[in-house]
N, C-alpha and C positions, 0 to 999 in steps of 0.2 A: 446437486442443487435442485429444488422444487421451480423454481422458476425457469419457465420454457427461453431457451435461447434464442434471438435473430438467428436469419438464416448468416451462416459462414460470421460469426460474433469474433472479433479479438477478445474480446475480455474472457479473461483467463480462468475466473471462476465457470464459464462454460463448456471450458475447454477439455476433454476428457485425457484419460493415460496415451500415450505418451506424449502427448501435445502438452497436458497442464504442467508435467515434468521438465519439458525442455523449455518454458516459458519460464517457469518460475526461474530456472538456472541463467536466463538470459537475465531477468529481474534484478538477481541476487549480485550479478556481478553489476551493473547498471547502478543498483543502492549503493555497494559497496565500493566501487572503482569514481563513482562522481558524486551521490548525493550527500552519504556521509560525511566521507572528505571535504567535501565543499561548504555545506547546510546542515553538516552533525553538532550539535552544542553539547557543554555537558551536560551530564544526566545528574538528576537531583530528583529530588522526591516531587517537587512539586514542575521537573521536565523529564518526566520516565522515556525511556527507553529500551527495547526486549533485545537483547545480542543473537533470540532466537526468533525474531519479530515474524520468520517466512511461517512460523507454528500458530500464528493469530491469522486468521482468513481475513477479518476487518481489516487489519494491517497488507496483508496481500492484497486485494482489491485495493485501498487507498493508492498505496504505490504504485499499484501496474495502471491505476487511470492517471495519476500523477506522470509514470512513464512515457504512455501510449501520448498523454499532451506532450511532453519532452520532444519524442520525436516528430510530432506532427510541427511543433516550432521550430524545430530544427532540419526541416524537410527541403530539399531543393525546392525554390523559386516560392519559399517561405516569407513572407512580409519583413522588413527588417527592424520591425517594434515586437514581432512575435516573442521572441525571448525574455523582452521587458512584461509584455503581457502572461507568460506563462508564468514568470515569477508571482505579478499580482494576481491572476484568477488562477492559480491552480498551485503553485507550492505555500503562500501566503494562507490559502484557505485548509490545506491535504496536514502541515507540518503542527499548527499548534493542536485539531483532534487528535493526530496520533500521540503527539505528547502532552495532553490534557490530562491529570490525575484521576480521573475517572475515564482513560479513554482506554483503548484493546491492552494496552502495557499497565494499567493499573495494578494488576497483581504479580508483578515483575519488580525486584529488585535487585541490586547488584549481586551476582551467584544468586537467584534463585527463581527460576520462571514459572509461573502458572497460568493455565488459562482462565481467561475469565466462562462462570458460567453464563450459557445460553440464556435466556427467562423461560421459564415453564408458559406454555399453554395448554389450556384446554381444550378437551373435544377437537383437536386437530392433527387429522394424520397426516405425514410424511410421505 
């Protein structure tokens, strides 16, 4: 990533080898083991979804701040509307970008995944 990290950053896009690897893995079972299950809808063309979604970074960040709030409402000596609030300001606002028709899964359809391309800039190095 070009963007300089806080000091000691959860966010996982910071995180270098072997930390961004055991994160995602914690991630992946977290989507898979609660969110899906719970908040997966079907997929249709105009509610995409990627079966390989950890391959879109957009997608990974969504989720892992999506997550990182999960736990913080679900934390001991947590407020007892926390849960209700993560639903409205953080899965309500994280779940229809990710499956918006032009959002990180747009060029994802059933069997067959692609990444969306970056946008070109100019005159900017990496």
């Amino acid at each position: 990533m070009t963007a300089e990290a806080p000091p000691e950053s959860p966010f996982i896009l910071f995180m270098a080898e072997p930390m961004f690897s055991e994160e995602l893995s914690r991630l992946k079972t977290w989507v898979h083991g609660l969110l899906l299950p719970v908040y997966g809808r079907e997929v249709t063309t105009t509610l995409p979804w990627c079966p390989q979604w950890w391959e879109h970074l957009e997608a990974v960040a969504r989720l892992h701040a999506l997550w990182l709030a999960w736990q913080d409402a679900n934390a001991p000596g947590a407020a007892l509307q926390s849960l209700s609030a993560w639903h409205r300001d953080h899965l309500n606002l994280t779940l229809p970008v990710l499956r918006d028709p032009s959002g990180p899964f747009a060029g994802c359809k059933r069997g067959s995944h692609r990444l969306k391309e970056v946008p070109y800039t100019e005159g900017v190095q990496a």
